[in-house]
N, C-alpha and C positions, 0 to 999 in steps of 0.2 A: 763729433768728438774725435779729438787725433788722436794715434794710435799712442803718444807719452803721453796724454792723457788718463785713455784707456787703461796700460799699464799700471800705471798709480794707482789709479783706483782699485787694480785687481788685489795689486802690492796690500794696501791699505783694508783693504775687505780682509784678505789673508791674515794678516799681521793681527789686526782687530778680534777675529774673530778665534786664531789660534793662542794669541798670547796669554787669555786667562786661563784656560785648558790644558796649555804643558805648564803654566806656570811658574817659570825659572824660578823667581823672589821665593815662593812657599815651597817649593822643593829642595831649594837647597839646603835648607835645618835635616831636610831630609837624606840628605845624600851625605852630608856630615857625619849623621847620625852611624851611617854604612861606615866610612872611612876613615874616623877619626885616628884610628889607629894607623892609619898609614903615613908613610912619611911624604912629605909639601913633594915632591917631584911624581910620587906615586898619585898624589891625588890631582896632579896638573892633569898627568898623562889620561886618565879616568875622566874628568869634565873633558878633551878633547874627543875621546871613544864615545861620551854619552851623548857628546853633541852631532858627530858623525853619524851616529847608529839613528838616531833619533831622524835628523836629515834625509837619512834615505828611506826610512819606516815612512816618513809622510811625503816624500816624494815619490815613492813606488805608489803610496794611496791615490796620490794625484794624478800621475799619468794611467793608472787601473783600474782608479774606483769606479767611469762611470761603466767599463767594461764589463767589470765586474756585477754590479748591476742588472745590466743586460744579459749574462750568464744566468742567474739567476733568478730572472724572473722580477725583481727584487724595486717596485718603485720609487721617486725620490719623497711622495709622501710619507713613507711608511718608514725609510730608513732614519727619516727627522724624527718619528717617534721613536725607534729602537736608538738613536745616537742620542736624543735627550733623554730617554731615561735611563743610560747607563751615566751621560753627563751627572743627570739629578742626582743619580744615588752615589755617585763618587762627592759629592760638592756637600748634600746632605749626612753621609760620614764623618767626611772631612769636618764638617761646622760642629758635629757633636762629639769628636771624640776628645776624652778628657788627654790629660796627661802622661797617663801608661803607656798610652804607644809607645815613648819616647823611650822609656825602661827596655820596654820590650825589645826595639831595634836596637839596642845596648850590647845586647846579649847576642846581635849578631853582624858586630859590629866583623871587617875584614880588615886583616893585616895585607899586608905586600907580597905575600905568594899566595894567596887566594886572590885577591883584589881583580888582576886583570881576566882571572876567567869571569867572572861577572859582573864585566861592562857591559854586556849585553842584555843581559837577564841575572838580576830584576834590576838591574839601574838604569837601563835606558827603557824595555820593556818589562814590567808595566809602571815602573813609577815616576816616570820623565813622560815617555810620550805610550798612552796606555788607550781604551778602546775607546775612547769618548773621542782625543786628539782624531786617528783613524777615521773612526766615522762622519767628526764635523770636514773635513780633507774630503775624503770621498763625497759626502753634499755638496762643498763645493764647486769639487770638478762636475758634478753630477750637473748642477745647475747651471752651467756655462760650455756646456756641453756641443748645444746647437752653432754657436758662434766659427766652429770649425769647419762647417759648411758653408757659410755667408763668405766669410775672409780671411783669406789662408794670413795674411798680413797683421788683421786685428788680432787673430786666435795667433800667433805669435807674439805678439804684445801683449796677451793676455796671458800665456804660459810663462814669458820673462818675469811680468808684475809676479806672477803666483810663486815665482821657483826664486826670486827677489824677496820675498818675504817670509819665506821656507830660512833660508840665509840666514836672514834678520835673527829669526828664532829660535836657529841653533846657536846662534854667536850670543845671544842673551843666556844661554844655557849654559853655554863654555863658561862664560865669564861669571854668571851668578853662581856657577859650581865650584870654578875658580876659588872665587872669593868667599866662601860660606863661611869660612871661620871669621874670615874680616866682616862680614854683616852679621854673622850670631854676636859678633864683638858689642857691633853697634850700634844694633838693638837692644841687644840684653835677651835675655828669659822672656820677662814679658810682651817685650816690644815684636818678638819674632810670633809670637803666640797670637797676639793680637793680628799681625801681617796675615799668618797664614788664615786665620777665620775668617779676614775681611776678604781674603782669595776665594775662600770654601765657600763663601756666602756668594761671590760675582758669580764664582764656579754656578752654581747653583741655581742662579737664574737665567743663567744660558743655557742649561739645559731643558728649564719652562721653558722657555723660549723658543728653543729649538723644539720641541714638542707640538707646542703651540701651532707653530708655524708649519707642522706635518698634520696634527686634528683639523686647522682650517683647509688646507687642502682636500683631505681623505672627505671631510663633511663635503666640499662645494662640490664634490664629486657622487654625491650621493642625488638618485632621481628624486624627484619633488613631485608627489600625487598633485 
């Protein structure tokens, strides 16, 4: 495999596997919901913060998760069950909650001198890139781990792929934050409703998933009498 090969792939695993999880398209009814009140320049400058803030929240994951890890004891079977069932129950939420929410964020919605102290919290963290993003970031790196050892060259190719589609994800973010009044436009009510359930529902079986894929570990690691 050459190493632009290699890259791609890492790119595309990354991309694949973060894109349902921060999910630009369903968040942004959300982040609307925060900003409406702001005026189109204040809410540019905001999707540009959320996207940044977010960028380096899962790039810090990436270059420290598998460290972190090894700090703490902490293996990569184990972290697949704690990162899918916080995925599950954020996706399981999300697919049942009715309409209220919507009220609710209403009432807390920000104007333009409040707005830029919370770019950071809660607009980027936890409702753009929140514990589920983090922990599937850290699996990641967690699992490509050893590659560092073998070839200083491929594990460069492999960190460009990953930090290439880190990019990708915040520029979806800008730009679906960007635009959220132009997609609630053209969607409508229902159409955005429907979007974000059919997010809540992917959401939701990547974190079975990711689960899954931490029990069959944990299990094949178990002695057999």
């Amino acid at each position: 495999m050459s190493y632009a090969t290699n890259a791609f792939n890492i790119f595309i695993t990354v991309f694949a596997a973060l894109f349902p999880i921060v999910n630009p398209l369903g968040g942004a009814p959300i982040f609307l919901n925060f900003v409406r009140r702001c005026s189109p320049a204040t809410r540019e400058q905001l999707a540009r913060s959320v996207a940044v803030y977010g960028f380096l929240l899962l790039l810090g994951s990436l270059m420290v998760g598998a460290q972190v890890l090894l700090f703490f004891g902490i293996s990569l079977p184990v972290l697949r069950v704690a990162g899918g069932a916080v995925v599950t129950a954020v996706g399981w939420t999300m697919l049942h909650q009715g309409d209220e929410p919507s009220d609710r964020t209403d009432s807390e919605e920000l104007d333009d001198s409040r707005a830029r102290n919370q770019a950071f919290y809660p607009l980027t963290l936890p409702l753009t890139v929140g514990p589920g993003s983090i922990a599937t970031t850290i699996a990641l790196a967690a699992s490509h781990q050893p590659t560092w050892r073998v070839d200083l060259i491929q594990s460069l190719s492999s960190l460009i792929g990953a930090v290439a589609g880190l990019v990708v994800i915040a520029m979806t973010v800008y730009f679906a934050f960007r635009e959220a009044a132009t997609i609630e436009r053209v969607l409508g009510k229902n159409g955005t409703s429907v979007l974000v359930r059919l997010f809540a529902f992917i959401l939701f079986a990547i974190g079975v998933q990711i689960m899954w894929l931490g029990l069959h570990d944990l299990l094949a690691s178990v002695p057999r009498g």
